[in-house]
C-alpha positions in Angstrom: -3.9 235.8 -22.6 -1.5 238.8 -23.4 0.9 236.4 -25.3 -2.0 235.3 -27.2 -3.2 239.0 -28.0 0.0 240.2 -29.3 0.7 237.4 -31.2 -2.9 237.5 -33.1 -1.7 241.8 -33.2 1.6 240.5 -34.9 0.0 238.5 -37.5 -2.3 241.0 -38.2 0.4 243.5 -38.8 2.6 241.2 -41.1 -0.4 240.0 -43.2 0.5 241.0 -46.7 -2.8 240.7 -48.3 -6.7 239.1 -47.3 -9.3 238.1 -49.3 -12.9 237.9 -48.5 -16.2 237.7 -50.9 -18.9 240.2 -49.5 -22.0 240.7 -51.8 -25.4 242.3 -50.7 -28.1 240.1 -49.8 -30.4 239.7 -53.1 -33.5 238.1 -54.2 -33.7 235.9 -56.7 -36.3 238.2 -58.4 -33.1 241.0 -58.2 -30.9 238.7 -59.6 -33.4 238.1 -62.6 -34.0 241.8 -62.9 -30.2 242.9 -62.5 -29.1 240.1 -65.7 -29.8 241.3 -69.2 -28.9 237.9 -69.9 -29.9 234.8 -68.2 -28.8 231.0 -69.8 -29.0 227.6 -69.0 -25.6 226.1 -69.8 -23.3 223.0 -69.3 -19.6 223.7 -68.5 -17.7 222.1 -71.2 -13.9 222.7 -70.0 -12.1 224.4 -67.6 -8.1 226.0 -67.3 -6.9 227.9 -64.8 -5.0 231.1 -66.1 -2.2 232.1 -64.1 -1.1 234.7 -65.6 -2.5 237.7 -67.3 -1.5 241.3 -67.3 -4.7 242.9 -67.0 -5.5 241.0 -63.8 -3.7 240.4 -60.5 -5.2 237.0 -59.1 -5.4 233.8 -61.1 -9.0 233.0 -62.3 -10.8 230.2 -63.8 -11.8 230.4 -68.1 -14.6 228.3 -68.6 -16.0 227.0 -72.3 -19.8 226.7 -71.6 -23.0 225.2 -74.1 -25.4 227.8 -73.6 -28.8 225.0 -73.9 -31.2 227.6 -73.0 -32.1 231.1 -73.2 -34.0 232.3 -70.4 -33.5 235.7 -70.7 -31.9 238.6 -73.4 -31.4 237.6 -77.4 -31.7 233.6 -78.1 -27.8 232.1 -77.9 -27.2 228.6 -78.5 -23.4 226.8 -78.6 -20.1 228.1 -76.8 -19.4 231.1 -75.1 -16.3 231.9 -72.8 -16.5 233.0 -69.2 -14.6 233.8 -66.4 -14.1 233.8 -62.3 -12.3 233.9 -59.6 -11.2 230.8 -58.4 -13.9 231.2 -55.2 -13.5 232.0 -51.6 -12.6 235.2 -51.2 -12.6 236.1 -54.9 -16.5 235.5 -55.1 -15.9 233.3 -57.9 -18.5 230.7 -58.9 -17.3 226.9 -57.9 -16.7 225.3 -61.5 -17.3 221.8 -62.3 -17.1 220.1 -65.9 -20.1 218.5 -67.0 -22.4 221.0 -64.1 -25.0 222.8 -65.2 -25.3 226.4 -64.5 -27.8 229.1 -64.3 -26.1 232.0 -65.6 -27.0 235.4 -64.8 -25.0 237.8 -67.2 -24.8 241.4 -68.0 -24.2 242.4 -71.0 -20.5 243.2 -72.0 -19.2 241.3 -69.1 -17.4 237.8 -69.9 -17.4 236.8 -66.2 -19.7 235.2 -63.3 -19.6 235.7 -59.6 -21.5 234.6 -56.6 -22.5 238.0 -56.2 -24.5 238.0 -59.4 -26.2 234.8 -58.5 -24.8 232.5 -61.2 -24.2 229.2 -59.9 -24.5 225.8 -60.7 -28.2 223.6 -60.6 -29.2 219.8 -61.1 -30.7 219.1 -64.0 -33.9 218.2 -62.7 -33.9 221.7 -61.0 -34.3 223.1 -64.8 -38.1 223.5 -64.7 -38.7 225.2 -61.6 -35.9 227.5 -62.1 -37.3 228.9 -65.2 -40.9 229.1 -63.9 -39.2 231.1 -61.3 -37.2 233.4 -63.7 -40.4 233.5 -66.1 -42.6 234.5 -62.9 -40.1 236.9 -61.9 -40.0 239.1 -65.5 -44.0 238.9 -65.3 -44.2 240.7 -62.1 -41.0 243.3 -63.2 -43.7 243.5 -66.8 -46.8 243.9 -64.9 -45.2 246.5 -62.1 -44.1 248.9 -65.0 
């Protein structure tokens, strides 16, 4: 049992780095109230980018078809995001040809897990915008 302490104390010590995603527990109505923007889109392509001065992991630049405007000024046709490439990094699982629900803040080109972005079926569609739609109503009605 002592061997087995220090060792897990030895790897501790010699760990360079760790990674874990932590986000607050949110509704889906606090997602919808937090986004100034919120799409339905299709992930077109996706690159990994290795390298990039600004940033110090490698994350994931995805070309998405914004198909529906849920929330903020009406977009149709491409727009660039980012993430982490997901674990610890909170990044958003990508997959070509998924559909996402995107919840977006304005001036920010990327999507987490922590901002609830992630990706739907498409018969999902419906409900999910009832649900956003119900959500703004109450935030409307409340103020």
């Amino acid at each position: 049992m002592k061997n087995l302490l220090l060792v897990a104390l030895l790897l501790g010590l010699f760990c360079n780095q760790a990674v874990a995603c932590s986000c607050p527990v949110k509704s889906f109505n606090e997602f919808v109230k937090d986004a100034d923007e919120i799409y339905f889109a299709t992930l077109e392509e996706a690159r990994v980018i290795r390298v990039d001065p600004n940033r110090k992991w490698p994350f994931i630049q995805g070309r998405f078809e914004v198909r529906r405007t849920l929330k903020g000024a009406s977009r149709t046709g491409d727009m660039m995001l980012q993430t982490g490439l997901g674990g610890g990094d909170c990044g958003v699982p990508m997959s070509v040809a998924q559909t996402y629900i995107i919840f977006k803040k304005a001036g920010i080109d990327g999507i987490y897990d922590c901002d609830g972005s992630h990706g739907i079926y498409g018969f999902q569609e419906e409900e999910v915008a009832g649900k956003v739609k119900a959500a703004m109503s109450k935030r409307s009605s409340k103020k």
